[in-house]
C-alpha positions as CSV (number, residue, x, y, z in Angstrom):
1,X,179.6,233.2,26.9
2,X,182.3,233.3,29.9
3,X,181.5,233.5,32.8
4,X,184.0,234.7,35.4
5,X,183.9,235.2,39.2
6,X,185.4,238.8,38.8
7,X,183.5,241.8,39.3
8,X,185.5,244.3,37.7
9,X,184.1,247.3,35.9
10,X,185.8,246.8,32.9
11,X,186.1,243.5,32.4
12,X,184.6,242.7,29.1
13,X,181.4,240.2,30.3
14,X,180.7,242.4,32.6
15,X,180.2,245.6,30.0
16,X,178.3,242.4,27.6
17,X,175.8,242.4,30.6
18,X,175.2,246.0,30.6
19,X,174.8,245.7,27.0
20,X,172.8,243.1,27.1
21,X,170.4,244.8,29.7
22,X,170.7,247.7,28.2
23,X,169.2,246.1,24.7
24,X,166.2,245.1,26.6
25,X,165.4,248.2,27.8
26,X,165.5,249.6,24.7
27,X,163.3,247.0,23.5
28,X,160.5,247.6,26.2
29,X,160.9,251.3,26.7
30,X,157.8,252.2,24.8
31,X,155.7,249.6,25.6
32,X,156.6,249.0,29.3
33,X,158.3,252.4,31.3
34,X,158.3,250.5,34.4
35,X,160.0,247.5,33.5
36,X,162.7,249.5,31.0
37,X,163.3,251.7,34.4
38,X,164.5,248.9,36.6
39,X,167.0,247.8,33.3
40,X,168.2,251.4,33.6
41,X,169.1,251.6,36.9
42,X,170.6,248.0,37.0
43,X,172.9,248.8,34.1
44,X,173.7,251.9,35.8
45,X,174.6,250.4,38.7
46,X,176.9,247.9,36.9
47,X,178.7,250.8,34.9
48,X,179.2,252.7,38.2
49,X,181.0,249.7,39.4
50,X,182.9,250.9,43.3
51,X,181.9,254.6,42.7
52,X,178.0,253.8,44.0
53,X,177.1,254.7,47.4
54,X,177.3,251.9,49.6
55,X,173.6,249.8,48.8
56,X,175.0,250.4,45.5
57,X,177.5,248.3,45.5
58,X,175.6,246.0,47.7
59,X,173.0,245.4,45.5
60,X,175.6,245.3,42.2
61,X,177.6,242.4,44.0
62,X,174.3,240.3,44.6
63,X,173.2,240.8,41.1
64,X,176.8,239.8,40.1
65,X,177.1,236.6,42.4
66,X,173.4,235.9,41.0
67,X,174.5,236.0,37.3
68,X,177.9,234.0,37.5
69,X,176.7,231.5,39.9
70,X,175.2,229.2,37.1
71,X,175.2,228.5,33.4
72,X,172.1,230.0,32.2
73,X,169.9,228.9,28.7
74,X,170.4,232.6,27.6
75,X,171.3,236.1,28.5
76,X,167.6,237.4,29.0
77,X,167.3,234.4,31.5
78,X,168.5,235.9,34.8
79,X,167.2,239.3,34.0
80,X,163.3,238.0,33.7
81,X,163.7,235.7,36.6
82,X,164.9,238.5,39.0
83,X,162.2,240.9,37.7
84,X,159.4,238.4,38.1
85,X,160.5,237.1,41.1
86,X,160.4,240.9,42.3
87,X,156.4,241.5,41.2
88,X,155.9,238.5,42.6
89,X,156.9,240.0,46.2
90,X,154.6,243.0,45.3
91,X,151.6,241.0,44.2
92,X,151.7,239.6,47.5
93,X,152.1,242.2,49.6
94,X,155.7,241.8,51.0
95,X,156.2,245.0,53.0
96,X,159.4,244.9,52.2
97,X,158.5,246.2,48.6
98,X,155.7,249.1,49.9
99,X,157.6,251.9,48.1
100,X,157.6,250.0,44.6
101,X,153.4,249.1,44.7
102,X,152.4,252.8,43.4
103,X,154.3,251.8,40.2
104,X,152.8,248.6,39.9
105,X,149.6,249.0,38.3
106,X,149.2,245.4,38.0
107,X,148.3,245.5,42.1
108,X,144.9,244.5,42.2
109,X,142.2,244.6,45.5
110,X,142.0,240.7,45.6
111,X,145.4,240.0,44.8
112,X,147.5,242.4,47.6
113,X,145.2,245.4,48.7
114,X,141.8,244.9,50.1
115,X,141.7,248.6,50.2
116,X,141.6,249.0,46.0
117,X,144.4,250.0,44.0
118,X,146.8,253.2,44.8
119,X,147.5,255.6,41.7
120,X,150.0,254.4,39.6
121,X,153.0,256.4,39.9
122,X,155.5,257.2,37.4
123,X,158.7,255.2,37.4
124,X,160.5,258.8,35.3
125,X,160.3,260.1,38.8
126,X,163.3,261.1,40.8
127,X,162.2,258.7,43.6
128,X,161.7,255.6,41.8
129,X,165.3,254.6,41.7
130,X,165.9,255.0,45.5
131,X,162.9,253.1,45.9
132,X,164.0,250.1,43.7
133,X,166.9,250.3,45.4
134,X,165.5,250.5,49.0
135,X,163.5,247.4,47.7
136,X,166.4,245.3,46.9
137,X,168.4,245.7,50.0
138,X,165.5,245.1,51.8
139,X,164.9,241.7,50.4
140,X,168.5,241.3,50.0
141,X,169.6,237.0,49.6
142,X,165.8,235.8,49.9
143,X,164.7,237.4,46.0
144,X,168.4,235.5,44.9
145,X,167.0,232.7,46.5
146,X,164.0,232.9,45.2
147,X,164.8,234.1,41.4
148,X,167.2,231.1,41.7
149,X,164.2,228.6,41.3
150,X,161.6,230.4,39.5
151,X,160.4,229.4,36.3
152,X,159.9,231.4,33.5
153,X,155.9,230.5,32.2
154,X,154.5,231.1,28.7
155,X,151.9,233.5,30.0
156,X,151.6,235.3,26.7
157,X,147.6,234.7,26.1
158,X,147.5,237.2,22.8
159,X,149.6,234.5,21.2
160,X,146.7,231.8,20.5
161,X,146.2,234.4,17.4
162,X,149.1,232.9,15.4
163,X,147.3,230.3,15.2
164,X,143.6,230.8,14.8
165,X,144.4,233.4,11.9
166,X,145.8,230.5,9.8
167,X,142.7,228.5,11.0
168,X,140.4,230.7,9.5
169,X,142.4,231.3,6.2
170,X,142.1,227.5,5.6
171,X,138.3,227.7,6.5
172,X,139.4,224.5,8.4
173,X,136.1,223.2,10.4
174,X,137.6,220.7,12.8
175,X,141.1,220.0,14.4
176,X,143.0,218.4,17.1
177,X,145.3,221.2,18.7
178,X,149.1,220.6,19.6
179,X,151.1,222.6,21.2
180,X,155.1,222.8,21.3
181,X,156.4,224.4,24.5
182,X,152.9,224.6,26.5
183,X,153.9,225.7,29.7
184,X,150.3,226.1,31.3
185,X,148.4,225.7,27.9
186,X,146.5,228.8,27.8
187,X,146.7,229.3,24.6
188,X,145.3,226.3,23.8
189,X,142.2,228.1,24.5
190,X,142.6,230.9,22.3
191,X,139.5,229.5,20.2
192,X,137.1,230.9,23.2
193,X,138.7,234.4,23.2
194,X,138.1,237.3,21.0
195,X,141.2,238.8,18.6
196,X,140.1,241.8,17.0
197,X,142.5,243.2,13.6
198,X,142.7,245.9,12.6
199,X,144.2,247.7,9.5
200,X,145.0,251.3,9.0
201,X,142.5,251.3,6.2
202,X,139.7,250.3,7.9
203,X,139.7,246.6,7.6
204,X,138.8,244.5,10.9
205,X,138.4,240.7,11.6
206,X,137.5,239.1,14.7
207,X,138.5,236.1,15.7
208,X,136.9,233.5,18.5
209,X,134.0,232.8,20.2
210,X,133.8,235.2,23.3
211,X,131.7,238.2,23.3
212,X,133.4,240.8,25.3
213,X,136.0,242.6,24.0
214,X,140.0,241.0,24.6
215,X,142.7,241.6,22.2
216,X,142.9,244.5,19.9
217,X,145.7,243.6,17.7
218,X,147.1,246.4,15.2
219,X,148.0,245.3,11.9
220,X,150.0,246.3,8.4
221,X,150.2,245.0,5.5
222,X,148.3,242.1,4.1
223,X,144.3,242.1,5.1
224,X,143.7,238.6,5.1
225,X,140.9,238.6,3.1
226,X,138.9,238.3,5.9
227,X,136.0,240.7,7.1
228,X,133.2,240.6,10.1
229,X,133.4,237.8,12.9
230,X,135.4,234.9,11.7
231,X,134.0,231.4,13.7
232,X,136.8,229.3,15.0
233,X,137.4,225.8,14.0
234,X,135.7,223.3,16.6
235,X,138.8,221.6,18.6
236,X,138.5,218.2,19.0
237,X,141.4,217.7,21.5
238,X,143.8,220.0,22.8
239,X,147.3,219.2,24.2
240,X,150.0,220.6,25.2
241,X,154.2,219.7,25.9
242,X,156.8,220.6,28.0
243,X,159.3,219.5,29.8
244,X,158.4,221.4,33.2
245,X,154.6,221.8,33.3
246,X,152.9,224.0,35.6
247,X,150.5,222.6,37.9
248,X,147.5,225.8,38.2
249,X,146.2,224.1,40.9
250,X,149.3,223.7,43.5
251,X,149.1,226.8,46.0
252,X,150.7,230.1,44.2
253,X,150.8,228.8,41.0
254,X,148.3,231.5,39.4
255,X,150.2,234.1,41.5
256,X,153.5,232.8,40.0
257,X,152.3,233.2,36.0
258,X,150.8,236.3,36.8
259,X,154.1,237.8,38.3
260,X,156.0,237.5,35.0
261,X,153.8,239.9,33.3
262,X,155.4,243.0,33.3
263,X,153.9,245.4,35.9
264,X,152.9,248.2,34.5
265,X,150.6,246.2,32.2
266,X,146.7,245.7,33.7
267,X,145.5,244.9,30.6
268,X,147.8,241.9,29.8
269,X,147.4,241.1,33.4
270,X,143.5,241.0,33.1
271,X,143.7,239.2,29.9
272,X,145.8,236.4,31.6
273,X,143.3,236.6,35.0
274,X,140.5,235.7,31.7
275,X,142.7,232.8,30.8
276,X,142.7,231.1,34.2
277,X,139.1,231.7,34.3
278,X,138.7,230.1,31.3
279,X,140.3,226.8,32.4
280,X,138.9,226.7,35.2
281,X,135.6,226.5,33.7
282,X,136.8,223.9,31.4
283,X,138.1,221.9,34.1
284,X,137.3,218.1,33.5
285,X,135.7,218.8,30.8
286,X,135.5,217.3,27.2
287,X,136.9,220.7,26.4
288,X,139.9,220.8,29.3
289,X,143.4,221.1,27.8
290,X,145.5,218.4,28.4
291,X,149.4,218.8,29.3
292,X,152.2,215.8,28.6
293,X,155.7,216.4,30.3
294,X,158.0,216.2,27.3
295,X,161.5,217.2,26.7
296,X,162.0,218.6,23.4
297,X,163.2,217.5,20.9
298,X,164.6,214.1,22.3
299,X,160.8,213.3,23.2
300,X,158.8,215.0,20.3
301,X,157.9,212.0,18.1
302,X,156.7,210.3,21.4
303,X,155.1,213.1,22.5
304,X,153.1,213.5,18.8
305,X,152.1,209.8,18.8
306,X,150.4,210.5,22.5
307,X,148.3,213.7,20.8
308,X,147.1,212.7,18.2
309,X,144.1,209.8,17.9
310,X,145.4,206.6,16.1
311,X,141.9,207.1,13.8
312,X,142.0,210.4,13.4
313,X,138.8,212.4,11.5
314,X,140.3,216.1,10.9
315,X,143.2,218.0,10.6
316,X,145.9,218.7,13.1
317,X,147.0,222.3,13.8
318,X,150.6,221.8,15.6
319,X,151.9,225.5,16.9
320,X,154.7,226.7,19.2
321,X,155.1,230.4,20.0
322,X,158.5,231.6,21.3
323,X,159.9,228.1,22.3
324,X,162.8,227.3,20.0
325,X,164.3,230.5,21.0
326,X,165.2,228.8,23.9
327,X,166.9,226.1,21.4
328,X,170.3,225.8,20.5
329,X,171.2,225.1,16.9
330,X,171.2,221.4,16.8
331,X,168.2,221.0,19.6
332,X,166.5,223.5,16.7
333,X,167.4,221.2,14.0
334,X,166.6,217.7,15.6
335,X,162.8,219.3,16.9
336,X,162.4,220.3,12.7
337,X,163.6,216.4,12.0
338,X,161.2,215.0,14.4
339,X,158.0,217.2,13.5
340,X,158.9,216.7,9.7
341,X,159.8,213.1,10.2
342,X,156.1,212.5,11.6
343,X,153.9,214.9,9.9
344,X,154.7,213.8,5.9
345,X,153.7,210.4,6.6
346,X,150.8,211.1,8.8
347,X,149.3,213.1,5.7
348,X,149.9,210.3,3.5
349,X,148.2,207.7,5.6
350,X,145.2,209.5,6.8
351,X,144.5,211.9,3.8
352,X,144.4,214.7,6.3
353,X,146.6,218.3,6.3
354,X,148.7,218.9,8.6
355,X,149.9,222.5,10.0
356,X,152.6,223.7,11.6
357,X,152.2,226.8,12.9
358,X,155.7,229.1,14.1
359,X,156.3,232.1,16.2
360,X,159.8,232.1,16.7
361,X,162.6,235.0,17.0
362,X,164.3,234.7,13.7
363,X,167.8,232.7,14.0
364,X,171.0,233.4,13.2
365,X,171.4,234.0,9.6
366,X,167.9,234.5,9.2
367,X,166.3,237.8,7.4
368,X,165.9,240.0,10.4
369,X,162.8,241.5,11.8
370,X,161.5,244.6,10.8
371,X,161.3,245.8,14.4
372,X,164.1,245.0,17.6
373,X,162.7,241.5,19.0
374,X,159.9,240.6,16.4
375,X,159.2,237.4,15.8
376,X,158.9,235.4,12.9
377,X,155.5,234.4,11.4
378,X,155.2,231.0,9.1
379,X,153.4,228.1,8.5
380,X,154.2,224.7,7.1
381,X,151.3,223.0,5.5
382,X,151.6,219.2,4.8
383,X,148.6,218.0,2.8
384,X,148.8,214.7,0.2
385,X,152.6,214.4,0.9
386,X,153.1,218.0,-0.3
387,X,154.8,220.9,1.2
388,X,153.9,224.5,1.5
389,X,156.3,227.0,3.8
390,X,154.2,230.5,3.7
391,X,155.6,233.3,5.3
392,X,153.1,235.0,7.2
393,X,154.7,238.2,8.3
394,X,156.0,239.5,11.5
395,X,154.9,240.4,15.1
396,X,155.6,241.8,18.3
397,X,156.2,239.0,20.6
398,X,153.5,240.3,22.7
399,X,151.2,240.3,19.6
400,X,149.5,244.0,20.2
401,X,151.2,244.7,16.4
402,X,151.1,242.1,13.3
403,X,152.3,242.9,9.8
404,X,151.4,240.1,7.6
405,X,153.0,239.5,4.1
406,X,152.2,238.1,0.8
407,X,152.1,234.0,2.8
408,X,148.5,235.2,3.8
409,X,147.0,235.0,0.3
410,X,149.2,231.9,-0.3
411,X,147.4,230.0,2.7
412,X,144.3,231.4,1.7
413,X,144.5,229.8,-1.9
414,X,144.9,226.5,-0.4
415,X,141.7,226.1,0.5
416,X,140.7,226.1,-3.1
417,X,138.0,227.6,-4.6
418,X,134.8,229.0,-2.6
């Protein structure tokens, strides 16, 4: 898309940013008020155009300067850097931000208030708006600044169930676990969490080794099969790729993948604070994840040849989770070339299956989702120089709803008889 230095109210990229603001509001208004509030009142403030108070119009030109000042990978892009970069200020305190912390229910005693949390306020209030808007002003060129170099992280740790469902359809007792687009690899350690489905019906599975409760994942259609606790397959390596990795241990880092969870959301919050816990306890350990800086797709065969053990002794289970979205077309293509290009022949060599395991917003001229924003749901399964592509259903990108499709009982058949 063009984009021009004008400001003008009507010019057409100007109403495609309000529209495209305004889609993601829609998309988050039931599962996150607080976040779909600030998209309000930015598109609002872009419709208004000159007719805004003065901070108005303030605040609209900085957002405007912000979002023609660069080519961006994608519309959503500037949008989730300005809002991350935003909690960020509030997880750490930044008094410049003290009217916006009652809506943040993400604030936590340790992270910006040794006092304990306040109650969490309601962004439908009158107030909010002025307050977001005090906010902004306030921080004025230094969040621009900042949003300009933050990076988006893959702190998404409900994710790992994409690929530990297909894991325990294939009764698969060993694998080495790769992962396309790892950001900080969390979910490489999905195996030692605890995913709990459940169906309308009645049905549950759990899935992972930990004993508290984590995830409770809502689920449709298809049941799996599957009943009671479900024991993970034992991972025998696990690494990660991407082509800016994020270093947990560097000063801020933590706070910097916690800020882009959305901040009205403790639960996805605590469920991430488990997931750095996690590797730390696994650090320099047989069982510590292990991140390569790749870029994708020039890099992937590279990158495949480095994970995987030259005499390898069990499957591999190869999974991305909203990555390619981030792909253009023939980026999209050239990653499907390379993974193809290197898994047939692997499985012919070492007698071993190999899985690919996606989570992808469908692509143009694909069926699409059943729900604004799902992703897609598959699996390829190489196994003998064979095929299978098994369409496993549908999720929110978030993972708190599945509905899985006929591809369940397909995977599950390939394990062959009990």
């Amino acid at each position: 898309m063009q984009r021009g230095a004008t400001s003008s109210s009507t010019d057409p990229t100007t109403q495609e940013w309000v529209a495209n603001i305004a889609r993601q509001a829609a998309f988050t208004r039931g599962y996150s008020p607080l976040y779909a509030a600030i998209l309000d009142a930015l598109a609002r403030w872009l419709r208004d155009g000159e007719n805004g108070d003065a901070t108005e119009r303030q605040v609209r030109q900085r957002f405007w300067t912000f979002v023609t000042s660069r080519a961006w990978d994608n519309d959503l892009e500037p949008i989730l850097k300005l809002a991350a970069t935003l909690h960020s200020r509030v997880l750490l305190g930044d008094p410049r931000v003290a009217g916006l912390r009652p809506y943040y229910r993400t604030v936590t005693p340790d992270v910006a208030r040794p006092s304990g949390p306040e109650p969490a306020a309601s962004p439908d209030e009158p107030g909010f708006a002025g307050e977001l808007l005090t906010a902004l002003d306030r921080l004025g060129e230094d969040l621009l600044a900042q949003a300009h170099g933050w990076q988006i992280q893959t702190n998404e740790t409900a994710r790992g169930v994409t690929w530990l469902l297909p894991a325990a359809l294939l009764q698969i007792e060993a694998a080495y676990l790769v992962e396309l687009g790892a950001s900080a690899g969390l979910n490489l350690y999905a195996d030692h969490r605890r995913f709990t489905l459940r169906w309308p019906e009645g049905a549950a599975v759990t899935l992972g080794q930990a004993e508290a409760p984590q995830f409770e994942i809502a689920c449709e259609g298809r049941t799996a099969g599957l009943h009671g606790v479900v024991r993970p397959p034992e991972i025998l390596t696990r690494i990660g790729a991407d082509a800016q990795l994020v270093d947990l241990d560097a000063p801020a880092a933590e706070i910097q993948l916690a800020a882009c969870v959305w901040g009205d959301q403790p639960q996805r919050m605590q469920r991430l604070q488990e997931a750095l816990e996690l590797r730390r306890r696994f650090r320099n350990t047989p069982q510590a994840a292990r991140l390569l800086r790749a870029r994708l797709p020039d890099e992937t065969e590279e990158f495949l040849r480095a994970a995987v053990p030259v005499h390898p002794v069990a499957p591999v289970i190869l999974f991305d989770t909203y990555v390619t979205a981030y792909f253009n077309d023939v980026d999209h293509r050239a990653l499907i070339r390379a993974v193809e290009g290197f898994a047939r022949p692997w499985t012919l060599r070492h007698k071993l299956p190999w899985l690919w395991v996606r989570f992808e917003p469908p692509r143009a001229g694909e069926a699409p989702p059943p729900e604004v924003g799902w992703c897609r749901w598959w699996v390829e399964v190489w196994t003998q120089g064979r095929r299978h592509t098994l369409e496993l259903g549908w999720g929110h990108p978030h993972c708190v709803r599945l509905t899985l499709g006929d591809g369940i009982d397909g995977l599950a058949a390939l394990r062959g008889p009990e």
